[in-house]
N, C-alpha and C positions, 0 to 999 in steps of 0.2 A: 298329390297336392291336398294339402288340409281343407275340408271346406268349410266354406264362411260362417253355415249353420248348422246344426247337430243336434239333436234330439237328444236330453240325457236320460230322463223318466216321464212317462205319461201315470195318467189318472183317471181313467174311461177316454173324454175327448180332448182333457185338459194335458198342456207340452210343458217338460221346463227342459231350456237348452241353454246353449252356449251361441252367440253368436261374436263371430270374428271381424272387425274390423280394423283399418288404418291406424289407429288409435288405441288399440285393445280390445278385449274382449267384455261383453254384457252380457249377462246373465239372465237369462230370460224365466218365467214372464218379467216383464221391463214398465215401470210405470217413467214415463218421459216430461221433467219439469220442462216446461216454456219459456222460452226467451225471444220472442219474439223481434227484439231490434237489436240482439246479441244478448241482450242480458237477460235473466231468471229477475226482473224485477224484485229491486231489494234486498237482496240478495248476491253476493261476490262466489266466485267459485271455489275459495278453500271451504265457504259453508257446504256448499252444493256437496261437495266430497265428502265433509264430516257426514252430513243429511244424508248418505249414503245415495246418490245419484249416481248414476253411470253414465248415460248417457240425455243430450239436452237436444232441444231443437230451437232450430232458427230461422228465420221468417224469411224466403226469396222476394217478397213482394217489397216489403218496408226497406229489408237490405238493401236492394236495388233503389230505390230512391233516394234511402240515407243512412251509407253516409255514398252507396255507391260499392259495386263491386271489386272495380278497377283499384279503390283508396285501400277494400279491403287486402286483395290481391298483393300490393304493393306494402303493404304493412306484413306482410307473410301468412296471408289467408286467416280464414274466420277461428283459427282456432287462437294464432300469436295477437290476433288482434283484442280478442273478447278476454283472454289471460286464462282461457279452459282446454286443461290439457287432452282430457277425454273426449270419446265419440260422441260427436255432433248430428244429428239429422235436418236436411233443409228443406221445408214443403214447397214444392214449386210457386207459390202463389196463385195458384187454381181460385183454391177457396174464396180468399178475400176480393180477389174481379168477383167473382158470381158473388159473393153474398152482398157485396155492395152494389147491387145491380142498377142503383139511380148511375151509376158512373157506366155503363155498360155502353156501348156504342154500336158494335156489330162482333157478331160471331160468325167464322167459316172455318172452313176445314183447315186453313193452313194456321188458325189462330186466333185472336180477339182482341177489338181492338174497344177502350175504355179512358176515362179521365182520370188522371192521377187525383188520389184522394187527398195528396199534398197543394198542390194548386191549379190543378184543374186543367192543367195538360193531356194533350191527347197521347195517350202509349199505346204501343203494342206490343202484345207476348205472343211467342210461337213456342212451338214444342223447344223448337232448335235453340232458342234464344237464352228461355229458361235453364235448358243443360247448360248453354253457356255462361251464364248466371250462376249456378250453381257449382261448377268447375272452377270459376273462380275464385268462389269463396272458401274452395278445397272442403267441405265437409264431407263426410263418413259415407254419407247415405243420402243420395239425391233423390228428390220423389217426381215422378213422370208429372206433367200439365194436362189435366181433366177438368170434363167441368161435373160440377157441384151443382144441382138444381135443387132449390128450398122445399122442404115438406111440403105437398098439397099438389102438386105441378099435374098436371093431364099426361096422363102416359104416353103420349105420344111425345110431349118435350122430353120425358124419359127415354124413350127409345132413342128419341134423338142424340141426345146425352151420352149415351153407350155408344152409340154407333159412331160419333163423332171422338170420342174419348179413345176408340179403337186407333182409328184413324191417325189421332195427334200419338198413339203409343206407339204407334208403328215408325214413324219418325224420330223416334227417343233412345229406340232400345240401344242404336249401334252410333250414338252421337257422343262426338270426345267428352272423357272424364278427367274428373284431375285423378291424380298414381291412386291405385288403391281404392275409389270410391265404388260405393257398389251404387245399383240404379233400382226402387222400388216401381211396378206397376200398379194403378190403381183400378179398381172394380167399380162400377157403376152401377144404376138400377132400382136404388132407395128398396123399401120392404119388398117388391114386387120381383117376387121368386123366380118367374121363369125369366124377368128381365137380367137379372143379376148372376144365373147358371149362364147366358149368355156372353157377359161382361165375362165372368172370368172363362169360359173355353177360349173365346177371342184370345185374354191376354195371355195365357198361361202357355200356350206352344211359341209366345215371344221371347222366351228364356229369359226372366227379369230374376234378380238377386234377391228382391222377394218381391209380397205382394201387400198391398194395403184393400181393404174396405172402406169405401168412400161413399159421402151422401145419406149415412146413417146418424140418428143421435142432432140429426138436423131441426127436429121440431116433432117429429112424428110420433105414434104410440108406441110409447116403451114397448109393451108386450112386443106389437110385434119388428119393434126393433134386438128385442133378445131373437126372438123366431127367427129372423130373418140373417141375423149372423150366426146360430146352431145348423143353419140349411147351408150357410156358405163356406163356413171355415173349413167345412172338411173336404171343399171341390177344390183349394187350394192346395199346390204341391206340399207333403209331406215333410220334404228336406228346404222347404223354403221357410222365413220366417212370417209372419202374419201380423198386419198391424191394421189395428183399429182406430180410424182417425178421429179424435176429438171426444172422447172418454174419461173422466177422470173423480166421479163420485164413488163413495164406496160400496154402492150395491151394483152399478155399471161396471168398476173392476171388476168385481167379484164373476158376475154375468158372463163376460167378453171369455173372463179366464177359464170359467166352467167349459167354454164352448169352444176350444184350441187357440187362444190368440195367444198371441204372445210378445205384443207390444201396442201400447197407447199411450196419450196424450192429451194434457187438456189446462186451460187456465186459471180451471177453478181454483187451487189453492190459493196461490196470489189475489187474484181477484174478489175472494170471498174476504181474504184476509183484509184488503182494501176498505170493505165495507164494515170492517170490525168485528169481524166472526169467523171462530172456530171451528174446526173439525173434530170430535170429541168422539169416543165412546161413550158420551150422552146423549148424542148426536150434534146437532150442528148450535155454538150458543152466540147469540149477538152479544158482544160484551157491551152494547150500548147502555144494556137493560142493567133498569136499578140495581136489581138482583143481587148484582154483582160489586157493589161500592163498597162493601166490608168483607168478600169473600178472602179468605187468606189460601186458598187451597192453588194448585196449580192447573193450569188448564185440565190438564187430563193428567190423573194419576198414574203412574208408575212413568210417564215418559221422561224420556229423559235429553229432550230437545233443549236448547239455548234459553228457549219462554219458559219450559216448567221446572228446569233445573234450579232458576232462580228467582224467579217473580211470582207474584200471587196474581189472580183474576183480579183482582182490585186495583192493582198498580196496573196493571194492562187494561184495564177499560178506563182508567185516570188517563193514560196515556194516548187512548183513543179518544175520546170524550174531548182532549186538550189536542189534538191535531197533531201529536207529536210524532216524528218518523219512526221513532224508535218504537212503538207501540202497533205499527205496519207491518215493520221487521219483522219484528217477535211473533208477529202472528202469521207472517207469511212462512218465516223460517218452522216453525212447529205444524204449520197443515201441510209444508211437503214434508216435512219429516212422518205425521200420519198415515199418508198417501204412500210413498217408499216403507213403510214396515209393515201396512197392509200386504202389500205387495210382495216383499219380501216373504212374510208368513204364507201367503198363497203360493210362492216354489218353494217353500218347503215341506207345507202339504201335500205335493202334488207329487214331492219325492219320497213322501212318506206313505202312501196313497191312501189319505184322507181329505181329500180337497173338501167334498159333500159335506164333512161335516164341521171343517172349519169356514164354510161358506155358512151353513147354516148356523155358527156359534156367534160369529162376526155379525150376521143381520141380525139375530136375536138382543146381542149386547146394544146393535144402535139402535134397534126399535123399542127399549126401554124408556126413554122420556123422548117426547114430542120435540121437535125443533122449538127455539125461544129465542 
């Protein structure tokens, strides 16, 4: 039997593999655009494909409320529905209860029960529920229901956290899938070392198809959120794949990938793009700024994304400036395209075995001008 994940070259700690899914295969390390209510906001899926994407994620929490799993199910699952042919990943919706914590209501072992952020309904999620959830919206790669405690929390809610996170995993692992899906377990623990060797010994004799790090990149100090995923990558099975939840700047790629991961995810390209700013090898530029009203040049030189293939900074910050979608697009379409060739370039480093130093050439080129 072929298995799902494969190792093809390391790099000291850093993997580049293959992983198999329903869907096809991704090529790891994997930087994963978001689509949180189906879609990569702004974005259609033959771009996603040009952008060279592989695989996207999709949100159990919002899914589940709208339009509904049952709609999705009956439209021929999240992939016929959203029009994305590739592997999909679905977070259980963990996150978003816990970090919306004014909606939080009770938590116990069998579950948690919270207000929907729609209209104020009381719900609940269980482990079992979630998989069911997730089974029917057939995606790729379903991720186990943990809870998520915000940076700062008293170790003791941490302990708790783990301990109950065991608990809801143990009820996950052997709960129906749809054909094909694989099931991710996640880690607990935030920076605190011996809490997190604990999280993962719990989950890892649960035989999950891989494993995720959870509860990092939450607010906490960077440093030792690097520390703290260099200690833990490597307690993760070998032939499993490793994902870093909610990662997606390019010195945190860079970081996650030095340290064995080999998949992440994060909002920021969209998000930032929202705001009218670029991802640049100048680093990050607000096209809000004047700066930029006669520049004729393209976002960033040599790429060759949809934005800089055709339009100047000029026309792109006219376009933002004037609220216009099209000026959204363009910028959300060219920072995942940044984020995917980063990426890209870091497995082909890592097959090259110079990761070190296209790590260090990459921070050097964006730490030449100051964000603007």
């Amino acid at each position: 039997m072929t298995p799902a994940f494969e190792v093809t070259a390391t790099d000291g700690a850093a993997r580049a593999g293959i992983l198999r899914t329903a869907h096809g295969e991704v090529r790891t390390p994997v930087f994963m655009p978001v689509g949180t209510k189906g879609t990569v906001k702004g974005v259609d899926p033959d771009e996603l494909r040009g952008l060279g994407a592989q695989l996207i994620l999709g949100n159990t929490y919002h899914l589940h409320f709208r339009p509904g799993e049952a709609l999705v199910a009956e439209l021929g699952g999240l992939h016929s529905f959203s029009g994305w042919d590739g592997p999909i990943l679905t977070d259980s919706g963990g996150f978003q209860v816990f970090s919306l914590r004014h909606t939080l209501q009770d938590v116990d072992d069998d579950g948690v029960t919270f207000r929907s952020v729609y209209d104020g309904s009381l719900e609940r999620f269980t482990p079992e529920g979630t998989q069911a959830i997730q089974a029917a919206l057939g995606s790729d790669i379903a991720m186990c229901l943990d809870i998520c405690p915000p940076a700062g929390v008293s170790r003791r809610e941490l302990e708790e956290a783990v301990r109950r996170t065991t608990t809801w995993a143990r009820k996950q692992v052997d709960a129906p899938r749809s054909p094909g899906q694989l099931r991710f377990g996640i880690s607990q623990g935030a920076a605190d070392l011996e809490l997190r060797r604990r999280s993962i010994e719990e989950l890892v004799p649960l035989g999950f198809d891989g494993y995720a790090l959870g509860g990092l990149s939450v607010g906490e100090d960077r440093a030792l959120m690097f520390a703290a995923t260099a200690e833990a990558a490597p307690l993760l099975p070998e032939d499993r794949p490793r994902y870093f939840m909610g990662i997606g700047d390019p010195e945190g790629i860079l970081g996650v990938i030095e340290a064995g991961i080999d998949m992440f995810d994060c909002v920021l390209p969209t998000r930032v793009a929202r705001t009218g700013s670029a991802l640049t090898w100048e680093g990050r530029l607000n096209l809000k700024n004047a700066r930029f009203a006669r520049d004729p040049r393209p976002l960033d030189e040599g790429c060759s994304c949809p934005a800089c293939s055709r339009f100047s900074r000029a026309y792109i910050r006219h376009l933002v400036n004037q609220e216009e979608l099209l000026g959204l697009r363009l910028l959300s379409l060219h920072n995942l395209r940044f984020l995917l060739e980063l990426t890209d370039g870091a497995r082909a480093a890592i097959e090259r075995g110079t990761l070190a130093s296209y790590k260090a050439d990459a921070l050097a080129r964006l730490g030449v001008a100051a964000a603007v």
